[in-house]
DSSP file (Angstrom, degrees, kcal/mol; ACC not computed):
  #  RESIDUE AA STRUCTURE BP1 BP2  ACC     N-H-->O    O-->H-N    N-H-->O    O-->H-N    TCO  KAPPA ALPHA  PHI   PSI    X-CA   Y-CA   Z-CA
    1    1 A X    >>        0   0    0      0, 0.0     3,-1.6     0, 0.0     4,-1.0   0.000 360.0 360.0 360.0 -56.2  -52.0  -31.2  -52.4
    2    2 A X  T 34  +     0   0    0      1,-0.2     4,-0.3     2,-0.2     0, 0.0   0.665 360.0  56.1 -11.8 -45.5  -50.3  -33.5  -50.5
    3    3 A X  T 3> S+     0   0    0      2,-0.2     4,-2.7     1,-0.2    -1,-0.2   0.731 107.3  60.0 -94.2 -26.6  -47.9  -34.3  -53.4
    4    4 A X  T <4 S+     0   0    0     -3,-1.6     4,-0.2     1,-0.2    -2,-0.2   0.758  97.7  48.5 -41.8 -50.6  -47.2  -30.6  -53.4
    5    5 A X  T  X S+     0   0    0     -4,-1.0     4,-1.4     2,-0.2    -1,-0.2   0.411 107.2  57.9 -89.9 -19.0  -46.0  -30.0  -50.6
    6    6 A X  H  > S+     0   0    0     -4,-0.3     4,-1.8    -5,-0.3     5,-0.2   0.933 109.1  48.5 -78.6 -59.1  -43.5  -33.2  -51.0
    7    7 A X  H  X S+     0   0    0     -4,-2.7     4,-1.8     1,-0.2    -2,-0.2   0.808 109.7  51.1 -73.5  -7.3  -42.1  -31.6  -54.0
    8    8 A X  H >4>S+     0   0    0     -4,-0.2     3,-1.2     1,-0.2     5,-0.7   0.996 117.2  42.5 -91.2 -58.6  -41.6  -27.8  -52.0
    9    9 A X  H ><5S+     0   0    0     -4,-1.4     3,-1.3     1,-0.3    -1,-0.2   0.748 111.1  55.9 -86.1 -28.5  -39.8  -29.7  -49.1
   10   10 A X  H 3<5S+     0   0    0     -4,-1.8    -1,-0.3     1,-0.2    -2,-0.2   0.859 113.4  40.0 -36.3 -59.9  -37.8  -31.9  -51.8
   11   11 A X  T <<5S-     0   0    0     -4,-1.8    -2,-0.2    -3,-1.2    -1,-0.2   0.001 133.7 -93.0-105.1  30.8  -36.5  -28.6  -53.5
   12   12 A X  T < 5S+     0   0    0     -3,-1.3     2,-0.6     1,-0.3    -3,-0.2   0.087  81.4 132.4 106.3 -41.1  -35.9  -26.9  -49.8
   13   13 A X      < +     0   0    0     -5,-0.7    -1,-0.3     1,-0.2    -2,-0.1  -0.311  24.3 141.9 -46.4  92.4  -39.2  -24.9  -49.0
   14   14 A X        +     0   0    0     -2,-0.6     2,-0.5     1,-0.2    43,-0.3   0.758  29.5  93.5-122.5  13.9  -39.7  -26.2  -45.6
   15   15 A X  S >  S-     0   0    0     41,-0.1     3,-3.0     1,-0.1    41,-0.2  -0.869  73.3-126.9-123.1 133.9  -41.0  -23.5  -43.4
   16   16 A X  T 3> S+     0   0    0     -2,-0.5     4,-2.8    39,-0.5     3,-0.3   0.177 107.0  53.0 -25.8 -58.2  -44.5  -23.0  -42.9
   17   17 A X  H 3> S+     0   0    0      1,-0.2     4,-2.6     2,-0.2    -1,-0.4   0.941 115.4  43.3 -16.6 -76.6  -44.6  -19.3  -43.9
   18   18 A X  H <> S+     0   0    0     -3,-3.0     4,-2.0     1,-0.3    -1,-0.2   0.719 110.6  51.1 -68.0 -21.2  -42.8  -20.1  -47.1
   19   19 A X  H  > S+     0   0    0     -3,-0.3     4,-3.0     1,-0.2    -1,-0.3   0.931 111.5  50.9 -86.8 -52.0  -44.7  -23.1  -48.0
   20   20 A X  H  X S+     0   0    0     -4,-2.8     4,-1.4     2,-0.2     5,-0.3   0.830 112.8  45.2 -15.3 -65.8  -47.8  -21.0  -47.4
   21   21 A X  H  < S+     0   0    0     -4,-2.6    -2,-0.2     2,-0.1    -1,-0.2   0.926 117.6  43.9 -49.6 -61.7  -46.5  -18.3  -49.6
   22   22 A X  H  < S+     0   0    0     -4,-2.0    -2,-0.2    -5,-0.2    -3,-0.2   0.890 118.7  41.8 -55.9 -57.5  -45.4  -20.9  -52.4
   23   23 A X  H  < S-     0   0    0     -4,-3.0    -1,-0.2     1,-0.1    -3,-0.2   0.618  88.6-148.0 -25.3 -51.2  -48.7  -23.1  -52.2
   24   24 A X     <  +     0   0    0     -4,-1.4    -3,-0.1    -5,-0.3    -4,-0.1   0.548  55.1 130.5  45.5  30.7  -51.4  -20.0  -52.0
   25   25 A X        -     0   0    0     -5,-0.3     2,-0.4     1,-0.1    -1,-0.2  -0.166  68.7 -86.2 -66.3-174.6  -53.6  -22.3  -50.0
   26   26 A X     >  -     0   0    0      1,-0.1     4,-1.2    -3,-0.1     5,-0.2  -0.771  27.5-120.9-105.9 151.4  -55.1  -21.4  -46.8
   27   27 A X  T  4 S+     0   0    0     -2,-0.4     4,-0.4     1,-0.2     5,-0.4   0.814 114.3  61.1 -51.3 -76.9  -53.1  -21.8  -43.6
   28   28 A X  T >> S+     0   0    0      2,-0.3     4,-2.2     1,-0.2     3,-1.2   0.613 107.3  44.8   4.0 -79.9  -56.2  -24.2  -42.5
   29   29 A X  T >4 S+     0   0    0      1,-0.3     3,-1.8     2,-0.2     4,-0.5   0.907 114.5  47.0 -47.6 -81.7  -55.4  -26.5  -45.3
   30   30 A X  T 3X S+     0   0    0     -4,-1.2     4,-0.5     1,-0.3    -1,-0.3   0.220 107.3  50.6 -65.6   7.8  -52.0  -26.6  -44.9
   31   31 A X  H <> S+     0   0    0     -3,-1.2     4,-1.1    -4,-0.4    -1,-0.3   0.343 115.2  49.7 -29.8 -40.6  -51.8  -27.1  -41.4
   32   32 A X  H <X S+     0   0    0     -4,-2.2     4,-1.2    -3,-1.8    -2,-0.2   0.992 115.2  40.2 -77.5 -55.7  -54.4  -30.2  -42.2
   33   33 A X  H  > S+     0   0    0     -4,-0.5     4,-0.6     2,-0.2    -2,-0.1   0.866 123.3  42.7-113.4 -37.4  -52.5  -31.8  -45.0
   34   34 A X  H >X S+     0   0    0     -4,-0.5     4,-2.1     2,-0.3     3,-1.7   0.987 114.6  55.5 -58.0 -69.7  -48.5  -30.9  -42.6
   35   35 A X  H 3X S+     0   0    0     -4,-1.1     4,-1.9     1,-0.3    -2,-0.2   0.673 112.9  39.9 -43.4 -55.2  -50.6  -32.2  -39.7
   36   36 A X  H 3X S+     0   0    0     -4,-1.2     4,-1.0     2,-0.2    -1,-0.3   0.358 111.4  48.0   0.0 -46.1  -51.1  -35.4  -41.8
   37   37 A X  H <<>S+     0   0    0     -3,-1.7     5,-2.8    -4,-0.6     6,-1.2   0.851 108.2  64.6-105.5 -45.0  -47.9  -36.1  -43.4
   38   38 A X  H ><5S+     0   0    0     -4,-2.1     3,-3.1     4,-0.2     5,-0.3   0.937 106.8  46.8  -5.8 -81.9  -46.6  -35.5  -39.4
   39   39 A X  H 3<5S+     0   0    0     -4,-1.9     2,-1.4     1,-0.3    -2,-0.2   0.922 107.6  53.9 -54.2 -69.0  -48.6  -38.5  -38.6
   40   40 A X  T 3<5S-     0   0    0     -4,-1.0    -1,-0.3     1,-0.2    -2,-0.2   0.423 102.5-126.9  -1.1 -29.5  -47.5  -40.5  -41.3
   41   41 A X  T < 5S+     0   0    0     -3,-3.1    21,-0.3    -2,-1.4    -1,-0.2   0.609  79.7 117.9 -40.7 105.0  -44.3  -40.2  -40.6
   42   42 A X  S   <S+     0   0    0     -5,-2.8    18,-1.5     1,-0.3     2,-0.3   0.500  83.7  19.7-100.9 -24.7  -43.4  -39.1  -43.8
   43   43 A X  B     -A   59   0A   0     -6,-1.2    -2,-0.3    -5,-0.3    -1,-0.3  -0.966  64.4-142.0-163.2 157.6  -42.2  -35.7  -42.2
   44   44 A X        -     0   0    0     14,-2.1     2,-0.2    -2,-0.3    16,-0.1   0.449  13.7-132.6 -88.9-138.6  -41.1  -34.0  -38.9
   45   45 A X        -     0   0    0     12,-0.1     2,-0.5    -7,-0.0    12,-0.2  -0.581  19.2-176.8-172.5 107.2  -41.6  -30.8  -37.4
   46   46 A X  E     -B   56   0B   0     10,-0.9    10,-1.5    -2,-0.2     2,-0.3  -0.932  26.1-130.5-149.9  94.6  -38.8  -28.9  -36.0
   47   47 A X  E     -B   55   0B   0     -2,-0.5     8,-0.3     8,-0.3     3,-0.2  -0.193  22.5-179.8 -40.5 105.2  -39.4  -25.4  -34.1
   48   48 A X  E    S+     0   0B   0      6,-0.6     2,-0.2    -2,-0.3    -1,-0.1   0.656  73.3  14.0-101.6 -18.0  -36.6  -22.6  -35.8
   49   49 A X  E   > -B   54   0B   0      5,-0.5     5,-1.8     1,-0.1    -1,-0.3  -0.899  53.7-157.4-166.5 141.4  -38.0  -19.7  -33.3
   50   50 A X  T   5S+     0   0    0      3,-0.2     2,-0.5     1,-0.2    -1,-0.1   0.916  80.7  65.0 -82.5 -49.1  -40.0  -19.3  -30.4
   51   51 A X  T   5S+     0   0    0      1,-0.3    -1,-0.2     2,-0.1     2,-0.1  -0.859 123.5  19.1 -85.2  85.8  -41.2  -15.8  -30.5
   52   52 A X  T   5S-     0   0    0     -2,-0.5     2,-0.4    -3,-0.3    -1,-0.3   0.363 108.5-127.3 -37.9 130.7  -42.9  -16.2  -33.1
   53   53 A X  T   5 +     0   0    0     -2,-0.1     2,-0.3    -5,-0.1    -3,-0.2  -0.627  37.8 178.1 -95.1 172.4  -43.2  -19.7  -33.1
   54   54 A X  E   < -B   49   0B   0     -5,-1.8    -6,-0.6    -2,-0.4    -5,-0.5  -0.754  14.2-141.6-126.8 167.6  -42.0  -21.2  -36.3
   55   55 A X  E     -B   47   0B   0     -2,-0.3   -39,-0.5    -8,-0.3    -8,-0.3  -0.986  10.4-161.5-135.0 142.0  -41.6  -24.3  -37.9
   56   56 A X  E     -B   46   0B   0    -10,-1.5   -10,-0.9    -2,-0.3     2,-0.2  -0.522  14.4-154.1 -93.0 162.0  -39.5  -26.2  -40.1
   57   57 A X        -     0   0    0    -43,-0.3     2,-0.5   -12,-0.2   -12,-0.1  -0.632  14.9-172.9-150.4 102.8  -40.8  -29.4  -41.8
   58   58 A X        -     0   0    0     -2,-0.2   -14,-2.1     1,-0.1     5,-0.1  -0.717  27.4-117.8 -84.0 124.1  -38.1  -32.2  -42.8
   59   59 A X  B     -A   43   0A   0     -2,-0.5   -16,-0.2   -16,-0.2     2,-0.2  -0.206  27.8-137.4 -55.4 141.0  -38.7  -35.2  -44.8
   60   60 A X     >  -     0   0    0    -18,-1.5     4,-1.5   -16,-0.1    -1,-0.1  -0.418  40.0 -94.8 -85.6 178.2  -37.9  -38.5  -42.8
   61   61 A X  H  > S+     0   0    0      2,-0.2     4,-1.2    -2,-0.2     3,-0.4   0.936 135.6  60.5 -67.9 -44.2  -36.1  -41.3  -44.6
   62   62 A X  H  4 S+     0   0    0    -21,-0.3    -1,-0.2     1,-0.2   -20,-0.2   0.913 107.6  49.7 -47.6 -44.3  -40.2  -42.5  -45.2
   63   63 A X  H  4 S+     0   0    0      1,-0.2    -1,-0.2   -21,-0.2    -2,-0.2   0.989 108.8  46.6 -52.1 -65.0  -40.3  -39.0  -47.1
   64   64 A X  H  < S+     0   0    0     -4,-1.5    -2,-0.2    -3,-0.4    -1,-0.2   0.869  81.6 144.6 -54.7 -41.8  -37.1  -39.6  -49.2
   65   65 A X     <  -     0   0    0     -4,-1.2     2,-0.4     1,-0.1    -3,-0.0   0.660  39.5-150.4 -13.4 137.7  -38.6  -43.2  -50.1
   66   66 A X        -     0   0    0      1,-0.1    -1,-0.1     0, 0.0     3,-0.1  -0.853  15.5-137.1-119.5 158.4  -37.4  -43.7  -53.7
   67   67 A X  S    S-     0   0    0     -2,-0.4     2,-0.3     1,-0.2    -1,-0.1   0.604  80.6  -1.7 -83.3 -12.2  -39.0  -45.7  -56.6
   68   68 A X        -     0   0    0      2,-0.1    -1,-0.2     1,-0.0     0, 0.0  -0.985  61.7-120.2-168.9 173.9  -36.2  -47.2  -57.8
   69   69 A X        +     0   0    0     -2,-0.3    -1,-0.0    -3,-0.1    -2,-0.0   0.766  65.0 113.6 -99.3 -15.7  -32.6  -47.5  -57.5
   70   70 A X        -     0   0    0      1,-0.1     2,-0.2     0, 0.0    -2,-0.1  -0.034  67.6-120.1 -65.6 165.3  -31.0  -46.3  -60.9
   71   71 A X        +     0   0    0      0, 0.0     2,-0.3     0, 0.0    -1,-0.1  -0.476  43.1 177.4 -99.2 157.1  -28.9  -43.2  -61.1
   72   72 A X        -     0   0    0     -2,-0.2     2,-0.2     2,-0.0     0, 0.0  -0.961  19.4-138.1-171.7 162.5  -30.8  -40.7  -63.7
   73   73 A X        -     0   0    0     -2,-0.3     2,-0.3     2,-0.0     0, 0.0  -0.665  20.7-122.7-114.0 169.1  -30.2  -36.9  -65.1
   74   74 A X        -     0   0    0     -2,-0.2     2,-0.4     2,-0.0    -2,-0.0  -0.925  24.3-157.2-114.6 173.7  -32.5  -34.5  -65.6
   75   75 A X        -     0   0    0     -2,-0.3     2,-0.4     9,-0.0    -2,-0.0  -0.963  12.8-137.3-148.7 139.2  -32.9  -33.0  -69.1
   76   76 A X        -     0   0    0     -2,-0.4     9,-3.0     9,-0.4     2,-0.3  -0.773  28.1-168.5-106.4 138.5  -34.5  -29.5  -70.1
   77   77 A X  B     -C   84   0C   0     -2,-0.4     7,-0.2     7,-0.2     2,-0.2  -0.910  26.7-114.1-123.2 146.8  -36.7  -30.0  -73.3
   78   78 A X     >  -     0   0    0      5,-1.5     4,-0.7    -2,-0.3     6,-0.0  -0.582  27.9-142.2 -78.2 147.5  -38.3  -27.3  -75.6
   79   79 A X  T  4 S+     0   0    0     -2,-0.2    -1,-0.2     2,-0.1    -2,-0.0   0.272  97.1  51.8 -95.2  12.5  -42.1  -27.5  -75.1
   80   80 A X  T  4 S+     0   0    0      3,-0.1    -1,-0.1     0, 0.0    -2,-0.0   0.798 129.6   2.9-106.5 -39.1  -42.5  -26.9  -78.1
   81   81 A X  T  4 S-     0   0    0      2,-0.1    -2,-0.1     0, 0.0     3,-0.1   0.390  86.5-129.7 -80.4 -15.8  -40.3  -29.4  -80.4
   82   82 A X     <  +     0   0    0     -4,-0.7     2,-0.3     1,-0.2    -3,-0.1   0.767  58.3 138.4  49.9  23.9  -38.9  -31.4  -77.6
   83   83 A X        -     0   0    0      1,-0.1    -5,-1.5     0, 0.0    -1,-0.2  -0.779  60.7 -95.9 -94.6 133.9  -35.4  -31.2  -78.5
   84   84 A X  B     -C   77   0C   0     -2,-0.3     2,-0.4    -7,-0.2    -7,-0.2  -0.249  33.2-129.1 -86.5 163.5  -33.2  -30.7  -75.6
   85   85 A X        -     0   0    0     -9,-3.0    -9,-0.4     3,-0.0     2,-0.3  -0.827  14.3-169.6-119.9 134.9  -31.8  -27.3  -74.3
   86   86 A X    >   -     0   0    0     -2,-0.4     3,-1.5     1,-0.1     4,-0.2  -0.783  37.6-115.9-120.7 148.7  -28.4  -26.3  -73.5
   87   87 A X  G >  S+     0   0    0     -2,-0.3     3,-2.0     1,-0.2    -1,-0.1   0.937 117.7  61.8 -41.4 -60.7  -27.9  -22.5  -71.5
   88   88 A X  G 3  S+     0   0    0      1,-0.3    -1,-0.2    -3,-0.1    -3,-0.0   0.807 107.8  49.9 -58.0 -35.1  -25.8  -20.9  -74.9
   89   89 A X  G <  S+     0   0    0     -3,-1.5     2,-0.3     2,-0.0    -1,-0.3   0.351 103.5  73.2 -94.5  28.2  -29.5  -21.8  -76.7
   90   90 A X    <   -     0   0    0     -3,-2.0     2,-0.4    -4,-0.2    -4,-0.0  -0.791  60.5-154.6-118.1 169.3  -31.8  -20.0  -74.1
   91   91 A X        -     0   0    0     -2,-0.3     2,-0.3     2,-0.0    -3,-0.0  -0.958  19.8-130.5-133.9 129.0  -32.6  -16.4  -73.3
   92   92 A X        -     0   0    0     -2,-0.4     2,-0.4     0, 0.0    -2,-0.0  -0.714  20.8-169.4 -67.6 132.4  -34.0  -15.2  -69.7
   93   93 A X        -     0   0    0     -2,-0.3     2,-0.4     0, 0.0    -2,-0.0  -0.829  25.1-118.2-116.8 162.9  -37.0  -13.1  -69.9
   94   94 A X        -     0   0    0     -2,-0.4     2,-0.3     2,-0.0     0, 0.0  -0.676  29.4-108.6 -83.2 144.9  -38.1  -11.3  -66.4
   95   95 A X              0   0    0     -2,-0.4    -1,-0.0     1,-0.1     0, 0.0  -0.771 360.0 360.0 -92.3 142.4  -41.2  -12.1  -65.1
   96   96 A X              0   0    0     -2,-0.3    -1,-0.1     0, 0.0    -2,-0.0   0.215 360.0 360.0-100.1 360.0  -44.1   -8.8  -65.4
């Protein structure tokens, strides 16, 4: 769960609500796992309104922590062949 919640704050999700939303866990849990990562510190807490209050939750530099140093791309692959995918070869469907 844990590892989840690194990648939602990674790609921007950081406030409680949204992470909630994104997750579908139960506030309980995430509040336990936030509460957690807090201690660590692997991430902060930061208040965005007071009536309601809210919270933000920002990755420290312990958060960013990288595995290596090389520069890298990322590359969209068909799941089905694995041959990589350029926009001109894709179609957008809508989600039902």
């Amino acid at each position: 769960m844990s590892e989840l919640i690194l990648r939602d704050l990674l790609i921007g999700i950081t406030r409680f609500d949204a992470l909630h939303a994104h997750l579908g866990v139960s506030r309980k849990i995430l509040t336990r796992r936030l509460s957690r990562l807090v201690n660590d510190e692997i991430v902060v807490r930061r208040a965005h309104t007071q009536r309601p209050e809210g919270f933000d939750y920002i990755l420290t530099g312990k958060g960013w922590q990288r595995r290596c140093d090389h520069l890298t791309t990322a590359e969209i692959r068909c799941s089905h062949c694995g041959e990589p995918l350029h926009a001109a070869d894709t179609q957008v469907t809508p989600l039902r």
